[in-house]
N, C-alpha and C positions, 0 to 999 in steps of 0.2 A: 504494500500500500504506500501509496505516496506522502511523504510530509512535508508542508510547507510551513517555514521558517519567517516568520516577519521581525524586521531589527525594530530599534526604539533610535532616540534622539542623546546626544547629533554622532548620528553614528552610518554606516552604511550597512547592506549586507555581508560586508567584509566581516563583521562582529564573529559570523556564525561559523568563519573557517576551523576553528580549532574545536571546536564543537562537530563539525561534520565529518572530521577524522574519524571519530568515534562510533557514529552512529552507521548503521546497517538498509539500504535498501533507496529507493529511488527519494533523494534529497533536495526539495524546489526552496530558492532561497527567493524570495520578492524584496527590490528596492521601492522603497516609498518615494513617488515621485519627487524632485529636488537635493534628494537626498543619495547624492553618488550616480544621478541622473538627472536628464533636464527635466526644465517643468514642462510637461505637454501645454501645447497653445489653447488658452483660454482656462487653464486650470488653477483655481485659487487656493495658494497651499491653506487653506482652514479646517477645523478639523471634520464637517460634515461633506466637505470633498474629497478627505482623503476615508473617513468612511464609507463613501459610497464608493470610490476609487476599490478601497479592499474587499466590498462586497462582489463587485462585479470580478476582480483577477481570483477570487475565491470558487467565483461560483463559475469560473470557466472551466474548474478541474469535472469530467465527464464520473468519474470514477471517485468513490469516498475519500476522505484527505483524513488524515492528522494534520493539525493546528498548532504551532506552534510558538509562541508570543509574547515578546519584550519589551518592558515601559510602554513608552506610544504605540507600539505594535498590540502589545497589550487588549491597552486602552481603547483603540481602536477594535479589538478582536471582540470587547466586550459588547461591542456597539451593534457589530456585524453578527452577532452569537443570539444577541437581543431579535432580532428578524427571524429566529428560529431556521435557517439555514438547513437546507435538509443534506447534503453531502459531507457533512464534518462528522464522523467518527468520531473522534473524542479531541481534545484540547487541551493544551499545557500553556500557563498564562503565570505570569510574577506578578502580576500589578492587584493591590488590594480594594477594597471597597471603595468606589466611587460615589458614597449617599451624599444629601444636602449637603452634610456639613464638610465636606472634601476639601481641603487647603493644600494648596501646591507650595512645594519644598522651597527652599531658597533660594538657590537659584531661578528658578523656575520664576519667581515671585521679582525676579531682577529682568529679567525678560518680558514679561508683561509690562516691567514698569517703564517710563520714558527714558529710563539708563540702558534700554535693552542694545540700543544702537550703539554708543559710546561703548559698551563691550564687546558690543561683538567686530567694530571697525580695529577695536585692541589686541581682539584675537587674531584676526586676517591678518597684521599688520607686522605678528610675530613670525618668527623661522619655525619651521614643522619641528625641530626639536625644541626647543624653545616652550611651541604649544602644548605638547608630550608632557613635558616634565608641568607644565600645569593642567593637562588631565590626570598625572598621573597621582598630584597632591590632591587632585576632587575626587581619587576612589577608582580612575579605571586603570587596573592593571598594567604592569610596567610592557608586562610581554605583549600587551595588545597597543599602550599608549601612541606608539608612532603611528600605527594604521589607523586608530580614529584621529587621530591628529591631522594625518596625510587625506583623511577622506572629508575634510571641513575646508570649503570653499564661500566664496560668497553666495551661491544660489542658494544652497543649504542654510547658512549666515540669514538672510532676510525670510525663509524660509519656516526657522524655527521661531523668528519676531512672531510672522505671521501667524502660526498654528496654535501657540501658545496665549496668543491675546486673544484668538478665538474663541479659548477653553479658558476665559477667564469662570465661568458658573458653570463648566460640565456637571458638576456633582447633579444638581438642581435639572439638568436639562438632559443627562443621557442615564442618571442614577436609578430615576425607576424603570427603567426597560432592564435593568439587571433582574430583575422577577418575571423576567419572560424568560429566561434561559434557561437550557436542559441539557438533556445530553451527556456524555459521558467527562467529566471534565478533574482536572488537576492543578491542582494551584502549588506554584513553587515560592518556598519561605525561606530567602538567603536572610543567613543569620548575622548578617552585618551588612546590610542594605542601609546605608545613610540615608536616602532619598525616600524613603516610604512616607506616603502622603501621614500630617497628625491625626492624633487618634489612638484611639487601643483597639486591639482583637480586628483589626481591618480586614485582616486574611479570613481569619475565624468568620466574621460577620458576613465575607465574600461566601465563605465555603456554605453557611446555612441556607444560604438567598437559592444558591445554584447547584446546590447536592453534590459538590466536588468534594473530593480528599486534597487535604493538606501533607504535603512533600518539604518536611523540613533538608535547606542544603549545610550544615555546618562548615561554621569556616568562610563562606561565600559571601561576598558582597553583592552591589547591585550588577556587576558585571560578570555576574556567578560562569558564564559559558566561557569567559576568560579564566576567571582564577579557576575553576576545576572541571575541567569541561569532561575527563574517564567519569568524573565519581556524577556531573550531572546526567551524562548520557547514560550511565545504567539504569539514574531512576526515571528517566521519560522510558527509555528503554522496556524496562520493567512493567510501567504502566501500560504500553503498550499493549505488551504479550499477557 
């Protein structure tokens, strides 16, 4: 059966090489528009275009998929899962509850706000190594740091402005279709994810809503497909089988 891989922000499909070493059987990786590709014409990076964007490359697979889904990837999948989707087999997703009260992490919350340009002109501005070594103090992975570094351009740069000022009220506006979702689903809990939206029990509260199991990663941060990508691929592995 097929799995398809969607990355998170600002990141590319490049994320999921070290992870697909691992894993066994026909592997589809999708770039989000913008993101380590261009933006198709007339395409508004926000986030109910880049859901309908996932719905439709989802729903071209003729044959059942595995789901597989990171931050925005995620976040998105949760969107696309909410439509009750009839080809997805089951799903593996990191990102916690999205209810009313969802508050986007720090960064995040720098991006939205009118400083989001003057950072991100400061990141462009830097040498790829240079940018590494400051993704690598925000948590992602040394061994992965120069390829999401190397895969941050300007089109991605105003890209994630856009996407993210979108989703300033997601909780509020995509939170209850999370009670439409079914299915066979797995929620991954890296045990050192800095970025999990505030809150308690988010995973927990996810898993009640949508009948998933919770899959603690020990050790793992939010880049868990980086820092352990043998010890992640047994447990989607696992789930699989």
């Amino acid at each position: 059966m097929t799995a398809v891989l969607v990355h998170g922000v600002p990141e590319t499909a490049g994320v999921w090489d070290r992870l697909k070493d691992h894993l066994v059987g026909d592997i589809v990786t999708l770039s989000l528009p913008g993101f380590g590709t261009p933006l198709p014409n007339g395409f508004e990076p926000v986030k109910d275009a880049y859901a309908e964007w996932l719905t439709g490359e989802l729903a071209a697979f003729d044959e059942p998929i595995h789901l597989v889904a990171h931050d925005w990837g995620a976040l998105l999948s949760l969107r696309v899962l909410a439509g009750q989707p009839t080809n997805i087999a089951s799903w593996v997703l990191d990102t916690g509850n999205i209810a009313d009260d969802f508050v986007w992490h720090d960064m995040a919350q720098l991006w939205i706000s009118p400083g989001g340009e003057e950072f991100m002109e400061g990141l462009l501005a830097m040498s790829v190594e240079d940018r590494a070594a400051m993704l690598a103090g925000a948590g992602v992975p040394e061994i992965g740091a120069l390829d999401v570094a190397a895969g941050i351009d300007a089109t991605m740069a105003s890209s994630i402005l856009s996407l993210y000022r979108s989703a300033v009220n997601v909780g509020a506006e995509w939170g209850p279709g999370i009670d439409q979702i079914s299915g066979r689903g797995m929620l991954i809990e890296a045990e050192n994810d800095t970025y999990r939206a505030s809150g308690t029990n988010r995973t927990a509260r996810l898993a009640e809503r949508t009948g998933a199991r919770v899959v603690p990663l020990a050790g793992c941060g939010h880049w868990w497909m980086l820092d352990d990508p043998a010890s992640a691929a047994a447990v989607i592995t696992d789930f699989w089988g």
